[in-house]
VMD Tcl script that draws the C-alpha trace (Angstrom):
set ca {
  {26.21 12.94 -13.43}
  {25.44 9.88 -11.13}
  {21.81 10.49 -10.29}
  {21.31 9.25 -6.27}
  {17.66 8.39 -5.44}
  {16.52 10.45 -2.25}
  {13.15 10.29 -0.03}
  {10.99 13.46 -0.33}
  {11.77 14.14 3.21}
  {14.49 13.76 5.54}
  {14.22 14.24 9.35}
  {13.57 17.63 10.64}
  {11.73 18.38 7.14}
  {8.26 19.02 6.39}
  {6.59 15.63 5.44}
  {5.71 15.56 1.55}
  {3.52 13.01 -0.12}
  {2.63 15.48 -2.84}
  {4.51 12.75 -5.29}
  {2.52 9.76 -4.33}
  {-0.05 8.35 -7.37}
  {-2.99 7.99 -5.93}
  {-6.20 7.08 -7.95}
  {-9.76 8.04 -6.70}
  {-11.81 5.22 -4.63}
  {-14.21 3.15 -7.01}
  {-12.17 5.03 -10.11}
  {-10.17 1.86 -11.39}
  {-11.77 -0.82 -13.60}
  {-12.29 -4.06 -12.69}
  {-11.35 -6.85 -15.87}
  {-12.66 -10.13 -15.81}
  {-10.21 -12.37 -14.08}
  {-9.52 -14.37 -17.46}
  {-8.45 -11.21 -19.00}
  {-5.54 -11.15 -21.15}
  {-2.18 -9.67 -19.02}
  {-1.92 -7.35 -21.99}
  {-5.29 -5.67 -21.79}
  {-4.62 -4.31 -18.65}
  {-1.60 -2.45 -18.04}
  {-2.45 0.55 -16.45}
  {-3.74 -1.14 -13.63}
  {-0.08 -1.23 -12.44}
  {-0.17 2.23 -12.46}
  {-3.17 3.25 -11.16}
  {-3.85 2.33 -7.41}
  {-7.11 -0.06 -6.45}
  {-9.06 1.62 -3.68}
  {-12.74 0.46 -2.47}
  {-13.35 2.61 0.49}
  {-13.47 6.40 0.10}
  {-12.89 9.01 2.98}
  {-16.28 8.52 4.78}
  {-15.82 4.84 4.71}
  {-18.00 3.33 2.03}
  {-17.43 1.30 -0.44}
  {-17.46 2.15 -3.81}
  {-16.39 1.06 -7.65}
  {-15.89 -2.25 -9.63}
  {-14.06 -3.59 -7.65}
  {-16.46 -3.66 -3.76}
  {-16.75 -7.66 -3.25}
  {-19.72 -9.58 -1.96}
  {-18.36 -10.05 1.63}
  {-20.17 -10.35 4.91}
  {-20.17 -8.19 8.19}
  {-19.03 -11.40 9.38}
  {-16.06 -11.93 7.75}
  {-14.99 -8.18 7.97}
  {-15.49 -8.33 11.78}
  {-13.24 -11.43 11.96}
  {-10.70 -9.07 9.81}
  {-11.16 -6.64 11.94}
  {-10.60 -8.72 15.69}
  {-7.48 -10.30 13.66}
  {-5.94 -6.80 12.90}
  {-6.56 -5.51 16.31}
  {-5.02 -9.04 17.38}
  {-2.01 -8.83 15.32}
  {-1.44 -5.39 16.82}
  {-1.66 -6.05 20.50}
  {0.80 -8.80 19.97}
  {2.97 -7.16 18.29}
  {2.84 -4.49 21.04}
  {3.72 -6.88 23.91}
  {6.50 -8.29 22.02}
  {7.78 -4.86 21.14}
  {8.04 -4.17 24.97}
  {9.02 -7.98 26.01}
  {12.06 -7.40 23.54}
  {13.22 -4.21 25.23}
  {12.73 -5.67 28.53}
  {15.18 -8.11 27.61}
  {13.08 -11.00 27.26}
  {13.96 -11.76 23.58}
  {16.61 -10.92 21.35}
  {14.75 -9.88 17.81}
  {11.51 -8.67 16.93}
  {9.84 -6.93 13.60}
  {6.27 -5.00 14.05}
  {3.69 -5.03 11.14}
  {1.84 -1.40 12.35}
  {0.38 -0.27 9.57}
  {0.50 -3.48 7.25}
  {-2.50 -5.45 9.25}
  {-4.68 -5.00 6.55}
  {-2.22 -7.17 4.13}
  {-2.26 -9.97 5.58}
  {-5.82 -10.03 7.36}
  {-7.85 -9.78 3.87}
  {-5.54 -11.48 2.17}
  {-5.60 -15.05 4.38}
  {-9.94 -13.98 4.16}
  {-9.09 -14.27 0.35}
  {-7.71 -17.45 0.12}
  {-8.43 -20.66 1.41}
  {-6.69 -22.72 4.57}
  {-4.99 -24.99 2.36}
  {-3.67 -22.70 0.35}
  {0.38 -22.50 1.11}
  {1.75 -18.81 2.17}
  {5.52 -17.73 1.66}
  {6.03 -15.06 3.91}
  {8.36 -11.93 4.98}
  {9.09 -11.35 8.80}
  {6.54 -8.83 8.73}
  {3.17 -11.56 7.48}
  {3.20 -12.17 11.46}
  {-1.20 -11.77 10.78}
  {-1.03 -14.82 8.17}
  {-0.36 -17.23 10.95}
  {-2.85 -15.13 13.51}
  {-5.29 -14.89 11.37}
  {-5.33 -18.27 10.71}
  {-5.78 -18.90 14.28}
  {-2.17 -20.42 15.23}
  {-1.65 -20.66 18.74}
  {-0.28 -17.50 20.22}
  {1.56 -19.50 22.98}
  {3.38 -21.45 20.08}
  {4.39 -17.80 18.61}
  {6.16 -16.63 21.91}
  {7.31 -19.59 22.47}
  {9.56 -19.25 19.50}
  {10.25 -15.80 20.21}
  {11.27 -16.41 23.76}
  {13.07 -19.50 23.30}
  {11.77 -21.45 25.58}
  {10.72 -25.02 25.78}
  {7.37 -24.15 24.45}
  {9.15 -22.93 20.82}
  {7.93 -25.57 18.14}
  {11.03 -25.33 15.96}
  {13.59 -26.08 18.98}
  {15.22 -22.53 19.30}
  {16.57 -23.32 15.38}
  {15.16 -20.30 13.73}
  {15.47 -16.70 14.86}
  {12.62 -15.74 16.95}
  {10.13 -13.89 13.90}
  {10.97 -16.62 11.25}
  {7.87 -18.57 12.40}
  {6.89 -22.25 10.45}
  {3.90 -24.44 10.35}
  {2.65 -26.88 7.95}
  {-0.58 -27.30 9.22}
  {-1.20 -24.16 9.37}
  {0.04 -23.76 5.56}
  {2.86 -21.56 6.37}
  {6.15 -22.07 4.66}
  {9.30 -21.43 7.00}
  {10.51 -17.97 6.72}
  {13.44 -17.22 5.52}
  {16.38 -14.38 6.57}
  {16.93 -14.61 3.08}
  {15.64 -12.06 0.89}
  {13.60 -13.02 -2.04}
  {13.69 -16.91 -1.25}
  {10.12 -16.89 -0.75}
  {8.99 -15.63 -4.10}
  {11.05 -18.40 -6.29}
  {10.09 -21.07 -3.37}
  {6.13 -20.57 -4.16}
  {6.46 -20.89 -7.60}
  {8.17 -23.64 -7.63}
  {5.44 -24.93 -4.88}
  {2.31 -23.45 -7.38}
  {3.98 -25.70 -10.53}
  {3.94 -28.97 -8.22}
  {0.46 -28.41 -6.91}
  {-0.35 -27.69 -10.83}
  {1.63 -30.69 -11.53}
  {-0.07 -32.85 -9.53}
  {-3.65 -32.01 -9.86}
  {-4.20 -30.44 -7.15}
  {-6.23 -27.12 -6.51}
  {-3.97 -25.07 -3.91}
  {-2.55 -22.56 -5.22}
  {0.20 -20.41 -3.08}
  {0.97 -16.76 -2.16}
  {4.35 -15.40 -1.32}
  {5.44 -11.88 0.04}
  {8.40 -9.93 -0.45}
  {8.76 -5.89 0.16}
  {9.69 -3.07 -2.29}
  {13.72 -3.65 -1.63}
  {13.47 -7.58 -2.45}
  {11.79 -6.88 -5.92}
  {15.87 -6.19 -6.72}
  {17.01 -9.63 -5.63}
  {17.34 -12.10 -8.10}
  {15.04 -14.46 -7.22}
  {12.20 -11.80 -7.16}
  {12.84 -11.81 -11.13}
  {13.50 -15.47 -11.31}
  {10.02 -16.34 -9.95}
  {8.97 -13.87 -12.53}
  {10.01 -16.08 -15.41}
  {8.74 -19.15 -13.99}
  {5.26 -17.85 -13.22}
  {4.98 -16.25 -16.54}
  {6.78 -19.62 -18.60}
  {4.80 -22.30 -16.71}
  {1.43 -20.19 -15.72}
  {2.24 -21.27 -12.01}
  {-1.15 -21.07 -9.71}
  {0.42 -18.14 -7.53}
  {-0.03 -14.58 -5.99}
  {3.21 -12.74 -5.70}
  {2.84 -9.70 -3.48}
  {4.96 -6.95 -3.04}
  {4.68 -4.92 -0.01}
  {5.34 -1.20 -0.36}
  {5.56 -0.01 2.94}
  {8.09 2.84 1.43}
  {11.05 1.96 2.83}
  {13.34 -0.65 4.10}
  {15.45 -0.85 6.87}
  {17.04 2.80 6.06}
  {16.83 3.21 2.32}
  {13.48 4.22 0.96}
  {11.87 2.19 -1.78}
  {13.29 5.06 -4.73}
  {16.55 2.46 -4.00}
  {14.79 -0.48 -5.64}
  {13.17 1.19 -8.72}
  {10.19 2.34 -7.13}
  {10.46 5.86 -8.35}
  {11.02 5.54 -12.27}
  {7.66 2.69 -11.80}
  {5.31 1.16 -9.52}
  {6.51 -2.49 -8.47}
  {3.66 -3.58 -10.07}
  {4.86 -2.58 -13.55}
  {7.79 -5.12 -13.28}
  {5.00 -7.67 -14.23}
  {4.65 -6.04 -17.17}
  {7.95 -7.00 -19.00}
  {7.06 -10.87 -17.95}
  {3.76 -11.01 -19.78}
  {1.86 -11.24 -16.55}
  {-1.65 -9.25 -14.96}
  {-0.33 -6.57 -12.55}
  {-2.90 -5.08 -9.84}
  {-1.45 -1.85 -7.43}
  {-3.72 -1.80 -4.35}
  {-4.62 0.59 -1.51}
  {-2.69 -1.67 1.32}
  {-4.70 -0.16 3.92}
  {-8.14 -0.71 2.79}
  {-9.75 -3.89 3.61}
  {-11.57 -4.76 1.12}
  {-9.05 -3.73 -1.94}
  {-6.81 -6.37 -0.71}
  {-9.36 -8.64 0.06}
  {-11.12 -8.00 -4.21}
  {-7.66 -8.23 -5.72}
  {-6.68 -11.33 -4.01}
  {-9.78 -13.27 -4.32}
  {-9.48 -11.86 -8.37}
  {-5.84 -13.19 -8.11}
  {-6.91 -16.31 -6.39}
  {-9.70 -17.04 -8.91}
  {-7.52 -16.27 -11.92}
  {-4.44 -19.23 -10.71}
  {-7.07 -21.57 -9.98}
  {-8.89 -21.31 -13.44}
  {-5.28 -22.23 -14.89}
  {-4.74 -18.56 -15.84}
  {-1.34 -18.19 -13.79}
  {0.05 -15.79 -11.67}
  {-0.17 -12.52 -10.83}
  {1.36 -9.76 -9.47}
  {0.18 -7.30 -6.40}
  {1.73 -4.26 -5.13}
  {0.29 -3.15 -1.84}
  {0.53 0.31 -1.24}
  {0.92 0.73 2.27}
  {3.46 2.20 5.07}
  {6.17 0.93 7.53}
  {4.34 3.12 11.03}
  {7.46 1.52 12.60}
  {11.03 0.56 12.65}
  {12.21 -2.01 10.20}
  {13.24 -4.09 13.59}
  {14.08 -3.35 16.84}
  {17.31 -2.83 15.13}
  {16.30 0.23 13.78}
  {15.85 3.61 14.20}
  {13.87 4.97 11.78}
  {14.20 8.82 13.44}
  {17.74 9.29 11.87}
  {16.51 8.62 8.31}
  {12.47 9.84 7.83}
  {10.68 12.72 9.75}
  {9.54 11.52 12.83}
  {5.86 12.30 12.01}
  {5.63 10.82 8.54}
  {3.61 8.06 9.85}
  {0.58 9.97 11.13}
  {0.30 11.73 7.89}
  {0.32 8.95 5.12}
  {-2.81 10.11 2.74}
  {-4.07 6.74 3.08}
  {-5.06 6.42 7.07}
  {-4.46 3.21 9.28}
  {-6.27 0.11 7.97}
  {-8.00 -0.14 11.34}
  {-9.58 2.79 11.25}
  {-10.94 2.76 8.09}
  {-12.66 -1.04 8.60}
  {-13.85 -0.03 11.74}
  {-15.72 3.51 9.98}
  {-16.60 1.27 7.13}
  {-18.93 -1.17 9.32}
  {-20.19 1.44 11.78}
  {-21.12 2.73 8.66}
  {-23.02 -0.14 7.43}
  {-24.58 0.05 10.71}
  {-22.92 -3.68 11.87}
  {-20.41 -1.77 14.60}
  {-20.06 0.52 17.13}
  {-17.51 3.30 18.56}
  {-18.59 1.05 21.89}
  {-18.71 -2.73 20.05}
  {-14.44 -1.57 18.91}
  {-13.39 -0.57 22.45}
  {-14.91 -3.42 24.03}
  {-13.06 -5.87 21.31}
  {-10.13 -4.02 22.17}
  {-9.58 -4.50 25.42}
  {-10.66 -8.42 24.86}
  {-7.99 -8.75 22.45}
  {-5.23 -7.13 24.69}
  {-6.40 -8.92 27.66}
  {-6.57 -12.35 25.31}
  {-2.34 -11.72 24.44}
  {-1.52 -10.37 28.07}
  {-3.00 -13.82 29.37}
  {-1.14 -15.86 26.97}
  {1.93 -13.37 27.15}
  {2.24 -14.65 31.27}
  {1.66 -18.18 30.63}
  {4.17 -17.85 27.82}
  {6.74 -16.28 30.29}
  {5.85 -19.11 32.92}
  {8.08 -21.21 30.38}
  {10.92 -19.22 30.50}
  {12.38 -16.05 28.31}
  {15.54 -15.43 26.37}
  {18.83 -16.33 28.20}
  {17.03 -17.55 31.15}
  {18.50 -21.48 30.18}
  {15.24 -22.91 29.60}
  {15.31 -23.49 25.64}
  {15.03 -27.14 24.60}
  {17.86 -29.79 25.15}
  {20.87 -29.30 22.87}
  {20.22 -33.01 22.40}
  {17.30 -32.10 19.71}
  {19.97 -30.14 17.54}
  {21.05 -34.06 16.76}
  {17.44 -35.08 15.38}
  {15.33 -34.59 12.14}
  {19.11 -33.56 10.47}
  {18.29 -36.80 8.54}
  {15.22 -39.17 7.90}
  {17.06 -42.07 8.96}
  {19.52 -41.64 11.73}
  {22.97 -41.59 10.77}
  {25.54 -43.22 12.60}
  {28.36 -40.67 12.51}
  {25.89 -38.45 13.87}
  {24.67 -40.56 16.43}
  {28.40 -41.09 17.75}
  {28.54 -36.93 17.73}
  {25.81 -37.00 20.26}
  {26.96 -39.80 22.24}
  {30.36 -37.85 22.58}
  {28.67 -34.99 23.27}
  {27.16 -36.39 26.27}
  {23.43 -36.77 25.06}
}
mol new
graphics top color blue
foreach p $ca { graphics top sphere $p radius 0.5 }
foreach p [lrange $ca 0 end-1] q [lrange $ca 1 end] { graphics top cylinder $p $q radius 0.2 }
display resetview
């Protein structure tokens, strides 16, 4: 019989995470991160966690990382979630066409941009929104592009989440599935190529790790020990098929590392500081000239795929509240009023600055314009940067097109 892959829950049932492997906090070792891929296999099975339920940190694998830095984690989490709330409502107000929350997920790409360094290049999903804010891109820039307005930095040429920045060390996001994990490693072997010391992450979720490409990069990273992190995030499901659909069910994600010869490392996606000690182990490992490695984050989609989905008509409605592993928030805000460097008062206040902060930029933004409101750049900009040198042919197309 044909064997079809099906969630533990449906909607209307009891939610059921009995299934889920779930090692205890501080229970995983912690190899040295010139450790032969072969020596540690079962780390793909078993599941990296630093902070237990009271919020300290415990195990091989706590890092040496200030208050500092986790408060700056912290304000960029709360950050990427007000945004994402005010876009959320601007896109059912009409005000933009597209939009893809990362509730839940904040904790991915806050300690993992704390992990690496500035220059380092990312290769993002839609849903690595917190790369670019934690980095401290502009937020105007950001709504610019998803209103299409005259403040959008790509020209209204990219759908309004696919965001792009050099400077910033962002690689253009693609709509394309898995072109972000064969596009880093083929980035990682230049930078290797050329001396450099940049090495480059990329992130695809639990459905992409069937693509292609996901396994392409795979034999690259493994053949040429390419200086890159290749995350998968496991937020469980993906736009209406859960992640049993891609494999994740007979194996953790992690474990297709395995079969390439390279280190695998399954992580607690919502605590802090496990992402933030497996990257920086990751990190250290490609730039010692040990190559890649793999990542799973554990973690959970709290919303829709996209505000094309409705995620009520495939999972139980309350399956978000009662994932065993808590929102990432939470637990880095316990964590440092447990270390005695926060405060139930300190988090409300940063709160409100960080709402107030995107509602501010949120009405400037919509001084520019919205979606269908005609003011998105000149059509005349769709005839530049096609080529490095202008072409004639294509300079006649804009003169007959009136610009």
């Amino acid at each position: 019989m044909l064997r079809i892959p099906e969630p533990a829950a449906r909607p209307g049932e009891p939610v059921d995470f009995s299934h889920l492997r779930l090692s205890k906090a501080g229970a995983v070792r912690r190899p040295s991160s010139d450790a032969p891929a072969s020596s540690m296999h079962e780390l793909a099975y078993e599941l990296i966690r630093v902070l237990d339920d009271e919020g300290t940190a415990v195990g091989p694998w706590v890092p040496q990382i200030t208050a500092d830095t986790l408060r700056s984690g912290l304000r960029a989490m709360l950050l990427t979630r007000a945004f994402d709330e005010r876009m959320y409502r601007a896109q059912r107000q009409g005000k933009t066409s597209f939009y893809v929350k990362c509730t839940g997920e904040e904790a991915v790409s806050a300690a993992q941009v704390a992990a690496l360094q500035n220059t380092d290049m990312c290769f993002a999903s839609y849903r690595q929104q917190g790369l670019l804010i934690a980095r401290g891109y502009p937020l105007l820039k950001m709504m610019g592009q998803i209103y299409s307005n005259t403040l959008d930095p790509l020209l209204g040429r990219q759908l309004p989440v696919m965001y792009s920045s050099k400077e910033f060390g962002f690689f253009t996001v693609s709509g394309n599935l898995g072109t972000q994990s064969i596009q880093a490693v083929g980035w990682a072997m230049a930078s290797a190529l050329s001396g450099d010391r940049r090495i480059a992450a990329a992130w695809v979720g639990d459905g992409t790790t069937a693509e292609g490409d996901f396994h392409h990069a795979l034999t690259f990273a493994s053949v040429y020990r390419s200086p890159v992190i290749l995350n998968v995030v496991n937020n469980q499901w993906a736009i209406s098929s859960y992640q049993g659909i891609a494999g994740g069910d007979e194996a953790p994600f992690a474990a297709r590392a395995i079969g390439y010869g390279l280190p695998a490392l399954r992580v607690d996606g919502n605590d802090f500081l496990a992402v933030y000690a497996a990257t920086e182990w990751a990190a250290q490992r490609a730039r010692a000239n040990h190559g890649a490695t793999l990542i799973e984050l554990f973690t959970y989609r709290a919303e829709g795929h996209s505000t094309s989905d409705d995620p009520s008509r495939y999972r139980p409605a309350d399956e978000g509240t009662k994932w065993p592993l808590g929102d990432p928030i939470e637990r880095l805000k316990q964590h440092l009023i447990k270390r005695a460097e926060w405060s139930e008062e300190r988090h409300a206040a940063l709160r409100e600055e960080v709402m107030q902060e995107v509602r501010a930029v949120q009405r400037e933004a919509e001084s520019h314009g919205v979606h269908g409101a005609n003011t998105t750049h000149s059509p005349k900009t769709m005839f530049e940067g096609v080529f490095k040198d202008a072409d004639p042919r294509l300079m006649q197309q804009r003169q007959e097109a009136g610009f």
